[in-house]
Each structure stands twice: as C-alpha cells, then as structure tokens.
ChimeraX commands (.cxc) that place a marker at each C-alpha (Angstrom):
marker #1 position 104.38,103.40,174.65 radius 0.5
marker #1 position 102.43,100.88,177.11 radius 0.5
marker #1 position 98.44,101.50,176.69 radius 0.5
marker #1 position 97.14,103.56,180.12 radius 0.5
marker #1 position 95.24,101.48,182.54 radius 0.5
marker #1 position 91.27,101.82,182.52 radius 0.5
marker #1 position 91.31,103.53,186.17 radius 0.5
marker #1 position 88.03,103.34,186.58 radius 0.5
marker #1 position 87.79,99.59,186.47 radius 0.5
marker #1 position 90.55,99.14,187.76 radius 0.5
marker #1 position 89.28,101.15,191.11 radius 0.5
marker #1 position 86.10,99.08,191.09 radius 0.5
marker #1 position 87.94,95.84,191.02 radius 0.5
marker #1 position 89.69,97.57,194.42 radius 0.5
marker #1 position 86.69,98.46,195.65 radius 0.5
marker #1 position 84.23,95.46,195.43 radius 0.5
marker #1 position 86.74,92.68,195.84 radius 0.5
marker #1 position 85.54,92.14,199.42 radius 0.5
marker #1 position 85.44,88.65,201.80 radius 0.5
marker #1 position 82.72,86.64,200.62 radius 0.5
marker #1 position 81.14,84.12,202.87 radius 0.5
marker #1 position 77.75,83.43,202.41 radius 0.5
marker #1 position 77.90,84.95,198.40 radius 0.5
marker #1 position 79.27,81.90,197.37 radius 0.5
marker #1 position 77.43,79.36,194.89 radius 0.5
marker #1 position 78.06,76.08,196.59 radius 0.5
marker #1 position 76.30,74.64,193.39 radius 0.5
marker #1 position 78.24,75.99,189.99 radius 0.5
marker #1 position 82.01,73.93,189.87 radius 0.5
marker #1 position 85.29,75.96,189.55 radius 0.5
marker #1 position 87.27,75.61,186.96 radius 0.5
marker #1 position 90.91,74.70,187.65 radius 0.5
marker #1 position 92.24,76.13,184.87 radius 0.5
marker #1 position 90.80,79.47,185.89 radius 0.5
marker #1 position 92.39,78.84,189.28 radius 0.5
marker #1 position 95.63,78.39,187.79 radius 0.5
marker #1 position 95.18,81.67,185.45 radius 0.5
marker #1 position 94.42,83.51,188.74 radius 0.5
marker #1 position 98.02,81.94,190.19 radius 0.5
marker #1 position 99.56,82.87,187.54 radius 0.5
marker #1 position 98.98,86.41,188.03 radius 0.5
marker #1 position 99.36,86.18,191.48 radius 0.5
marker #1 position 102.85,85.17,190.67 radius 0.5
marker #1 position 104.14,89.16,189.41 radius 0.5
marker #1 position 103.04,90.02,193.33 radius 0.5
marker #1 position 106.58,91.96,194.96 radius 0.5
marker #1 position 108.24,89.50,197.37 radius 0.5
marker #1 position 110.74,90.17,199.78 radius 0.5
marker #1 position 114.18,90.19,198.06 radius 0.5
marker #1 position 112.52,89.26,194.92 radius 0.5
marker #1 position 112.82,85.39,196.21 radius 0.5
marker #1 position 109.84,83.19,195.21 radius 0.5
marker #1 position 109.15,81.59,198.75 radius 0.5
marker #1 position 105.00,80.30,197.89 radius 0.5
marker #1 position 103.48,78.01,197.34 radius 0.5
marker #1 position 99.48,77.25,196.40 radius 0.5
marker #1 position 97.88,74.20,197.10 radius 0.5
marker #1 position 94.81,73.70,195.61 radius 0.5
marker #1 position 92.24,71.10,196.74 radius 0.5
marker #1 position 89.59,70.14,195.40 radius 0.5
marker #1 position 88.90,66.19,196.39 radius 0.5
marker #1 position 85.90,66.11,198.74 radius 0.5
marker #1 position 87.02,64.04,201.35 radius 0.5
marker #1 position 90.10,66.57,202.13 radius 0.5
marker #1 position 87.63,69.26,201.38 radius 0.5
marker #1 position 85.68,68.02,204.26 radius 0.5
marker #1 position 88.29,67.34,206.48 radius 0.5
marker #1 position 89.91,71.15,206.52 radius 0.5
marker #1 position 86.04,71.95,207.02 radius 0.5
marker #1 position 85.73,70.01,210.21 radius 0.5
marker #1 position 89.48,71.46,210.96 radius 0.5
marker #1 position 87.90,75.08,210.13 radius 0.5
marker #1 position 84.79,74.25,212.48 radius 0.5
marker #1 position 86.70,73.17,215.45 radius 0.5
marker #1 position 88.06,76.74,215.78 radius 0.5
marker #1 position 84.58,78.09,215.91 radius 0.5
marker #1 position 83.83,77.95,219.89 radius 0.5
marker #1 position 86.75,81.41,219.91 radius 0.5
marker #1 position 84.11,83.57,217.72 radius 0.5
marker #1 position 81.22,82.83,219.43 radius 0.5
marker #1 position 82.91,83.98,221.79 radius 0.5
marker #1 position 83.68,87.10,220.58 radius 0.5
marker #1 position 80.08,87.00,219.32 radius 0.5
marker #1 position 78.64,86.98,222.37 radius 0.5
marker #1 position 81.26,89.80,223.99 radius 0.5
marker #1 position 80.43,92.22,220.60 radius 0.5
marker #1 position 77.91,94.87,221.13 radius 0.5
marker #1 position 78.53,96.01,217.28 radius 0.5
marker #1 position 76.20,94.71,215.06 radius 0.5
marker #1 position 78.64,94.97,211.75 radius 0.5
marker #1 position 80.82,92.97,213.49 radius 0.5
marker #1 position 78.16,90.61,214.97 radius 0.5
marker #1 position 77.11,89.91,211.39 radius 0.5
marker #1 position 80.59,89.10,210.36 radius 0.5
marker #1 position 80.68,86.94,212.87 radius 0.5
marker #1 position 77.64,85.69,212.35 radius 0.5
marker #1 position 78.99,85.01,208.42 radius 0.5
marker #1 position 82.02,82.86,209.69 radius 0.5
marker #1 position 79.53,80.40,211.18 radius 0.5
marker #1 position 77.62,80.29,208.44 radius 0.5
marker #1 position 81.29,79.47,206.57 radius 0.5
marker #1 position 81.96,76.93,208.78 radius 0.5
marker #1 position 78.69,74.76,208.23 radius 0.5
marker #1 position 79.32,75.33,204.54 radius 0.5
marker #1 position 83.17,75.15,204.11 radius 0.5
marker #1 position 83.20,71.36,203.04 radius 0.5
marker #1 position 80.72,72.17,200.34 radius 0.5
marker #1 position 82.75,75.38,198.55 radius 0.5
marker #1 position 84.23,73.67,195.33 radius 0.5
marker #1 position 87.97,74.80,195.53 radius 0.5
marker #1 position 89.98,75.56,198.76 radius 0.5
marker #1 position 93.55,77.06,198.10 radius 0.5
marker #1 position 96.07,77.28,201.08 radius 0.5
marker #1 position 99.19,78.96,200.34 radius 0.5
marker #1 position 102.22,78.16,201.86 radius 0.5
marker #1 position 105.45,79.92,202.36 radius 0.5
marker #1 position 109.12,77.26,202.27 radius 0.5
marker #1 position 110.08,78.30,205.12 radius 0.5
marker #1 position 109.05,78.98,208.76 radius 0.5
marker #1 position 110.14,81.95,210.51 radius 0.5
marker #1 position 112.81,80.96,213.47 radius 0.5
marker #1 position 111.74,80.20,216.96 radius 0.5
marker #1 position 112.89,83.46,218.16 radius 0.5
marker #1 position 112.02,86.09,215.73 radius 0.5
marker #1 position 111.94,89.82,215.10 radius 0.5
marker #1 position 109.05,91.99,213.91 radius 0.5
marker #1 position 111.26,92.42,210.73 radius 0.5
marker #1 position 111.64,88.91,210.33 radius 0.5
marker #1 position 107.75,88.50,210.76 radius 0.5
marker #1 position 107.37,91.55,208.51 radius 0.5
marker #1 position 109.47,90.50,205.38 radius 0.5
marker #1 position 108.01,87.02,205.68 radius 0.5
marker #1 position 104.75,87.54,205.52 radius 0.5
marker #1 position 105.40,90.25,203.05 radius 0.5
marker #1 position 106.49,87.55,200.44 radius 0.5
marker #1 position 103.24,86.42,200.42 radius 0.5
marker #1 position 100.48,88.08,201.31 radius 0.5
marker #1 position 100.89,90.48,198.66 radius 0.5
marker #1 position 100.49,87.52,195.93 radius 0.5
marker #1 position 97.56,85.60,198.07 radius 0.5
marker #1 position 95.14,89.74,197.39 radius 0.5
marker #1 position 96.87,89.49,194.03 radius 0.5
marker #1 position 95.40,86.09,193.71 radius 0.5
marker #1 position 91.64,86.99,195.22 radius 0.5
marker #1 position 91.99,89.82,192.42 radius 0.5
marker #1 position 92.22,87.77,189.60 radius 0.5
marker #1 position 89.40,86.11,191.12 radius 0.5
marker #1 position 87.49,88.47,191.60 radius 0.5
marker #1 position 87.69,90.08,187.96 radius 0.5
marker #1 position 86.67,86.31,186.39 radius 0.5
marker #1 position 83.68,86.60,188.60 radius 0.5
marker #1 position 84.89,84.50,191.60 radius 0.5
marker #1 position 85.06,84.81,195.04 radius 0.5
marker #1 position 86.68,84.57,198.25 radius 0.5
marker #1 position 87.92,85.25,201.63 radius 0.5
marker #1 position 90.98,84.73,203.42 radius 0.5
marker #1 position 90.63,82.52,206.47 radius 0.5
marker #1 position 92.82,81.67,209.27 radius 0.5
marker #1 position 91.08,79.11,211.92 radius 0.5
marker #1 position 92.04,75.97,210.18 radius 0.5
marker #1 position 95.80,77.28,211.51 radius 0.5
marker #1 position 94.94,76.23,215.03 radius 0.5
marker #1 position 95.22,72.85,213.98 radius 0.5
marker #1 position 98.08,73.27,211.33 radius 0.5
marker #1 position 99.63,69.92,212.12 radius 0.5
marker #1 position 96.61,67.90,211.16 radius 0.5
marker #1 position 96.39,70.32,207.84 radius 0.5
marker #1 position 99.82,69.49,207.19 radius 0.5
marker #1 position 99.45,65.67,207.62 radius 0.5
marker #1 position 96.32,66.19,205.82 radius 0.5
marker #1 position 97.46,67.62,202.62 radius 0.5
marker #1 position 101.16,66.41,202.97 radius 0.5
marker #1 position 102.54,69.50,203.11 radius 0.5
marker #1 position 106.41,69.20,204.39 radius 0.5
marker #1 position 107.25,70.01,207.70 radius 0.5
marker #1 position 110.00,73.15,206.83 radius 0.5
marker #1 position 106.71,75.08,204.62 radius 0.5
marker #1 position 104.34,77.48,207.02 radius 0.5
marker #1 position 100.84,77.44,205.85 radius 0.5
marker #1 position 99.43,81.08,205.67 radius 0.5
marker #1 position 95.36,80.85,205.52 radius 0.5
marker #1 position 92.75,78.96,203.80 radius 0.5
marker #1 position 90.96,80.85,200.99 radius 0.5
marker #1 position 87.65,79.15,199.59 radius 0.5
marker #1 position 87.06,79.71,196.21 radius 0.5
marker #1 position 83.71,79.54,194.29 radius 0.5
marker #1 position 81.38,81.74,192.06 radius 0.5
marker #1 position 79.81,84.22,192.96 radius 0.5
marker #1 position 76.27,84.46,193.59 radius 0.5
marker #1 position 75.62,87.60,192.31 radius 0.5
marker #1 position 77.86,88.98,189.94 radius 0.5
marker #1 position 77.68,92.48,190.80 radius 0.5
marker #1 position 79.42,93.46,194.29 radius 0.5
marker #1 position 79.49,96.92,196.04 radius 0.5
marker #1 position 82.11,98.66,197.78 radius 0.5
marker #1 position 82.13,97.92,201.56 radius 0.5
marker #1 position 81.79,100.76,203.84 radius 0.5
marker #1 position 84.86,101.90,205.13 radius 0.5
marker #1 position 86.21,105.25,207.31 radius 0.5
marker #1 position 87.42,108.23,205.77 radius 0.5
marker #1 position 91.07,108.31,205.41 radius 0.5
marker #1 position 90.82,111.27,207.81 radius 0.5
marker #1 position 90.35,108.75,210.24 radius 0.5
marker #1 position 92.93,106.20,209.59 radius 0.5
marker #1 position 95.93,108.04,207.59 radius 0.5
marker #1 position 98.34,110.28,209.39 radius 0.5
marker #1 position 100.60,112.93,207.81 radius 0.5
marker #1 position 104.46,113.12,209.38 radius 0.5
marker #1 position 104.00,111.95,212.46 radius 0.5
marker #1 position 101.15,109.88,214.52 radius 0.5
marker #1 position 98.48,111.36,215.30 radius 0.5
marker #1 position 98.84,114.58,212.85 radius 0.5
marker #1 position 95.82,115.36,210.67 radius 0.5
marker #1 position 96.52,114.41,206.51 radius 0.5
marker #1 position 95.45,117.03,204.33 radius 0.5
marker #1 position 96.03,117.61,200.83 radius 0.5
marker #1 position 98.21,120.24,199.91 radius 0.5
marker #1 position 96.41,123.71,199.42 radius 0.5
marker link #1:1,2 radius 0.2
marker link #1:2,3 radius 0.2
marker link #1:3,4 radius 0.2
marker link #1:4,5 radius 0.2
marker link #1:5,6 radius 0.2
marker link #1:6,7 radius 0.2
marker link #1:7,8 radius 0.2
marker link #1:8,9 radius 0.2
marker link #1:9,10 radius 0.2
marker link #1:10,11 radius 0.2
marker link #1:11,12 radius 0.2
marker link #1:12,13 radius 0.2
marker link #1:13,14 radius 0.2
marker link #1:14,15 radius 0.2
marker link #1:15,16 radius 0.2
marker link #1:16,17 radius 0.2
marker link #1:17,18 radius 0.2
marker link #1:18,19 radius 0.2
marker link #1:19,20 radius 0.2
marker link #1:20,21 radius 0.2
marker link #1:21,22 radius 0.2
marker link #1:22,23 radius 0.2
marker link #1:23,24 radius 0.2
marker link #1:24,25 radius 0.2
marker link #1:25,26 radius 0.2
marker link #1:26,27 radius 0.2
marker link #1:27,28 radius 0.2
marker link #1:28,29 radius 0.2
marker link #1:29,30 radius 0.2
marker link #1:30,31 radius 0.2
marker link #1:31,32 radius 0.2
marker link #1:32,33 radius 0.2
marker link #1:33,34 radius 0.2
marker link #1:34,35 radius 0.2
marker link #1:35,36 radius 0.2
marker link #1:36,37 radius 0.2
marker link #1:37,38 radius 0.2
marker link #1:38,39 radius 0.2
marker link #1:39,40 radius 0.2
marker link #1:40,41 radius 0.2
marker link #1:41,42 radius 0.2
marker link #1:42,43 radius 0.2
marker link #1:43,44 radius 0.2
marker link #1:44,45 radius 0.2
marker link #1:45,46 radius 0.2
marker link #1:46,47 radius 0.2
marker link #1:47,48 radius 0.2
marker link #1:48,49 radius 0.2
marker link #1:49,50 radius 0.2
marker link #1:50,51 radius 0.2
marker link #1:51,52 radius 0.2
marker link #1:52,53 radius 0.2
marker link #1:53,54 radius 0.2
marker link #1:54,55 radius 0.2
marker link #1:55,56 radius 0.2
marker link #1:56,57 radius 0.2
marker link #1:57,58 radius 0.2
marker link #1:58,59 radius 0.2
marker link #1:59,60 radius 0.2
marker link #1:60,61 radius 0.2
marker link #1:61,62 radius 0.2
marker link #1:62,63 radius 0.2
marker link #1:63,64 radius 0.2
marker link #1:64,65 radius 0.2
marker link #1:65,66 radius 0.2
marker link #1:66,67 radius 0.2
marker link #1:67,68 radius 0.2
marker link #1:68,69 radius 0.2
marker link #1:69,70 radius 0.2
marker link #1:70,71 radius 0.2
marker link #1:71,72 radius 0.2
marker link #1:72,73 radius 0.2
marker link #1:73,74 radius 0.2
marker link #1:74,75 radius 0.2
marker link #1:75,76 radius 0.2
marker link #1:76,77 radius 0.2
marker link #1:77,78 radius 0.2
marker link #1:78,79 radius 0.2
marker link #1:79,80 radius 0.2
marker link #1:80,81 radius 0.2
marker link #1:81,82 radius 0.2
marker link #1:82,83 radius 0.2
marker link #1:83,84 radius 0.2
marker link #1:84,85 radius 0.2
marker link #1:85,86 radius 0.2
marker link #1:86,87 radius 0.2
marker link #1:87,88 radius 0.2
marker link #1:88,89 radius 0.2
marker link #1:89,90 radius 0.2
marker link #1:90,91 radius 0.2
marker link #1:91,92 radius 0.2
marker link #1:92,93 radius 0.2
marker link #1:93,94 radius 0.2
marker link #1:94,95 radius 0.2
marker link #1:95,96 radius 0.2
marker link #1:96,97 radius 0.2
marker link #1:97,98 radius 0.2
marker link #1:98,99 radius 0.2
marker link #1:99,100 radius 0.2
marker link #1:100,101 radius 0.2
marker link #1:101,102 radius 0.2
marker link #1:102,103 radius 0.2
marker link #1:103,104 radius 0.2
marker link #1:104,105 radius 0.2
marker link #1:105,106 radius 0.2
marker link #1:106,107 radius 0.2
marker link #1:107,108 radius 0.2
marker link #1:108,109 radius 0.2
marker link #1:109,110 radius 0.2
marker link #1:110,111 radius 0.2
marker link #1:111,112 radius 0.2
marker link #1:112,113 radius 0.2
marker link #1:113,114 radius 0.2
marker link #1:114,115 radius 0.2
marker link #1:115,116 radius 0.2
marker link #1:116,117 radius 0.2
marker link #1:117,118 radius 0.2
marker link #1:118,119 radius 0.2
marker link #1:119,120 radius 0.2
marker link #1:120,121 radius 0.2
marker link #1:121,122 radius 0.2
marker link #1:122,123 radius 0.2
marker link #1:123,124 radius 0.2
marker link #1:124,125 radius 0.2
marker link #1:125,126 radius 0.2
marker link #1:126,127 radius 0.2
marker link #1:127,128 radius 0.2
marker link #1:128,129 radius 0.2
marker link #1:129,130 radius 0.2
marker link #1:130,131 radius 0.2
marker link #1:131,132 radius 0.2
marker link #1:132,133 radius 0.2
marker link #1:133,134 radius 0.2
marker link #1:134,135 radius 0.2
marker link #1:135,136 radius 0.2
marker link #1:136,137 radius 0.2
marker link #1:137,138 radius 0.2
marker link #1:138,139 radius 0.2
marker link #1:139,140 radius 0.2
marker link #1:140,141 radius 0.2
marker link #1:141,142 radius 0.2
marker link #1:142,143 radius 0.2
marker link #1:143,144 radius 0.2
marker link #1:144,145 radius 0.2
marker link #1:145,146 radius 0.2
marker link #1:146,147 radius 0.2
marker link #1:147,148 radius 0.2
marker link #1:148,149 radius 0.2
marker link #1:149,150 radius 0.2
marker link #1:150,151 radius 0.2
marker link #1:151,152 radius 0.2
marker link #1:152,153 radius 0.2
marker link #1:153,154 radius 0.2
marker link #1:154,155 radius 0.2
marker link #1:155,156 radius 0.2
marker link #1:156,157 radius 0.2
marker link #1:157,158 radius 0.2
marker link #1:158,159 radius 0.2
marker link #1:159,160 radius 0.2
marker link #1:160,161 radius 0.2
marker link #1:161,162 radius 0.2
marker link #1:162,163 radius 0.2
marker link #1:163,164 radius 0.2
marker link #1:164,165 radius 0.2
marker link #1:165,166 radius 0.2
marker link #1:166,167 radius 0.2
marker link #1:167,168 radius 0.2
marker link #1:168,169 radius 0.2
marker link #1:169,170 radius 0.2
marker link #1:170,171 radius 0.2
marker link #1:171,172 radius 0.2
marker link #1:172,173 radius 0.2
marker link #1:173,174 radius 0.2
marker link #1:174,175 radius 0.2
marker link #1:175,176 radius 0.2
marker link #1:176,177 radius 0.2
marker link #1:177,178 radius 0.2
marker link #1:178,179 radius 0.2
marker link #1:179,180 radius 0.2
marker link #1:180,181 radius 0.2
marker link #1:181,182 radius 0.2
marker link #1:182,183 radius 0.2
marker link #1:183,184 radius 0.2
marker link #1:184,185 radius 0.2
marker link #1:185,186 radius 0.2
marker link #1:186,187 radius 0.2
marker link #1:187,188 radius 0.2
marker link #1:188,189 radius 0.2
marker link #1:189,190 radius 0.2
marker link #1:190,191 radius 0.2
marker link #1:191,192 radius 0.2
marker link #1:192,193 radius 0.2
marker link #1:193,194 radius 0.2
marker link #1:194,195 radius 0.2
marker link #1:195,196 radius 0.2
marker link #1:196,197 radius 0.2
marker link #1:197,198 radius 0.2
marker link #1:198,199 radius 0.2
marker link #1:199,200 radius 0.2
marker link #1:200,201 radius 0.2
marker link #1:201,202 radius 0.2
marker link #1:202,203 radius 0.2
marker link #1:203,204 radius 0.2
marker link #1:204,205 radius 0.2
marker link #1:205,206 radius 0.2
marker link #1:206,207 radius 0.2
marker link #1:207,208 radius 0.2
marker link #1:208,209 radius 0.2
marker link #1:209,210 radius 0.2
marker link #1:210,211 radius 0.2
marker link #1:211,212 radius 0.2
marker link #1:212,213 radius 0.2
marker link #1:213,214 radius 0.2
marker link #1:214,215 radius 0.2
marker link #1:215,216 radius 0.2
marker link #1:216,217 radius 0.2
marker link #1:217,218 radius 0.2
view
C-alpha cells in the first residue's frame, strides 16, 4: 500500500512557491546537478497524448547569460508602460520587480528556457494552442516545484520572446523547436516564503454554468 502524502507540506509547497524576482541571491552558485534533479521530476508532468515534446536548456556561461539579459531588457519600454497606465499599487510593484529583473537578469546564476519540438501551424485553433502549450507548461510549474522544495527559486518570464530569433541564434536552438519562457534560477534569499494573497474562490470559481455562485454541498 503506497505511504499517504504529508498534505500539509505538500499544500505549503503550493502555497509559497510564488515568482521570485528580487528574492534571488545573485551571490550563492546553483548547482547543476540540482537543476537536473528538478528536470527530472519535471519529466512525470501529464503531456498532451502522453508525447514527450520538451525540451530544457540550461545556461549557465556568462556571456549568453548576459546576452538573453540585454534580450530580456529590450522588452522593458512595454511595462513601463503599463507602469505608468496602472493605478494599482500591487501591480505597480510587480512591475516595479520586473525592472528590477531586468537590471539583474545577467547576474542570476542559471537561466533555463524550455522549448517545445514543434511550433504550432501558421493558422491554428484554440485547441491546437491549448494541447500545445499543455505539453509543457504543466512540466515547466512541475519544474519551479522541485525548485522550490530544494530551496530555489524562480519565475517564469516571457519578454526575451519578443526577440526569439536572436535567442534562437543565440543558444542554437533549431528552427522547428518554439521556445516557451525564460525561468531564472537561483537561491533563495530567505528560505522561508509566504503564501501570496489571492481572492476567494468565491470570486473566481463558478459552479455549472458562468457566472453561478460555487458552494459546497449542504
């Protein structure tokens, strides 16, 4: 009979894996054997059609490092943007986080991208997007996961995508894979994290149809 799961840590590893930006020790290296544990578990993630389309590329040489960092920066004039249009100040500081992210990127020891083989067609479907991008993003959280429980952590970025091309000739990634995010990896500053705030699932959980209130049953 297979042991029961601790719940409760379990629920706290849900709870407090959150995106770190400025919690990460630029100073302390990562270990790349602790990167590839952390892959390895990501690899039990469910994938579309049980097919194993990613793909995890790792850097860690400085010069690239720097190079996805400048990459990363050059996408930086669309949140200020957005910084300067918020009136939330959550959202502000988030914002406010990414900059911070981008002046440091080139410094964070590890940056992973995953990839999927293939690129969705020209013309696709929202079920073509769907199943795609459900064949990996499931194993990139399980991945930020393992991190997080061997006292690592991360955030998944996507600006460095604006400039894929110059990724892809940067890292030599072939031309038929589709690069997903950027995730830098480091320790974490402080090892204890708290749960981020979050709405009630009142708010943001529906029972039936759209719309309808979700209660539990009497």
């Amino acid at each position: 009979m297979t042991a029961p799961l601790d719940r409760s840590t379990v629920d706290r590893l849900l709870t407090t894996t959150r995106a770190v930006r400025r919690g990460l020790d630029l100073e302390r290296p990562v270990s790349l054997a602790t990167v590839r544990e952390c892959i390895a578990l990501a690899r039990h993630a469910p994938a579309a059609e049980n097919a194993s389309l990613t793909r995890w590329l790792v850097v860690r040489d400085p010069t690239r490092r720097a190079r996805l960092a400048e990459l990363y920066a050059r996408g930086m004039p669309a949140i200020r943007a957005l910084t300067d249009a918020s009136r939330d100040d959550a959202q502000r500081r988030v914002y406010a986080s990414a900059e911070w992210l981008a002046a440091n990127l080139g410094r964070v020891p590890v940056l992973v991208v995953p990839c999927l083989v293939q690129r969705p067609p020209a013309e696709f479907s929202s079920i073509t997007c769907a199943t795609l991008y459900g064949s990996i993003l499931p194993a990139v959280w399980s991945f930020q996961l393992a991190l997080r429980s061997r006292g690592l952590g991360s955030v998944l970025t996507t600006l460095h995508l604006a400039f894929e091309e110059e990724a892809r000739a940067l890292l030599d990634i072939p031309a038929p894979a589709l690069q997903v995010a950027l995730i830098p990896v480091a320790h974490l500053r402080r090892a204890e994290q708290r749960a981020a705030a979050r709405p009630p699932v009142e708010d943001i959980a529906y029972l039936d149809q759209w719309g309808r209130r979700f209660e539990e049953d009497a």
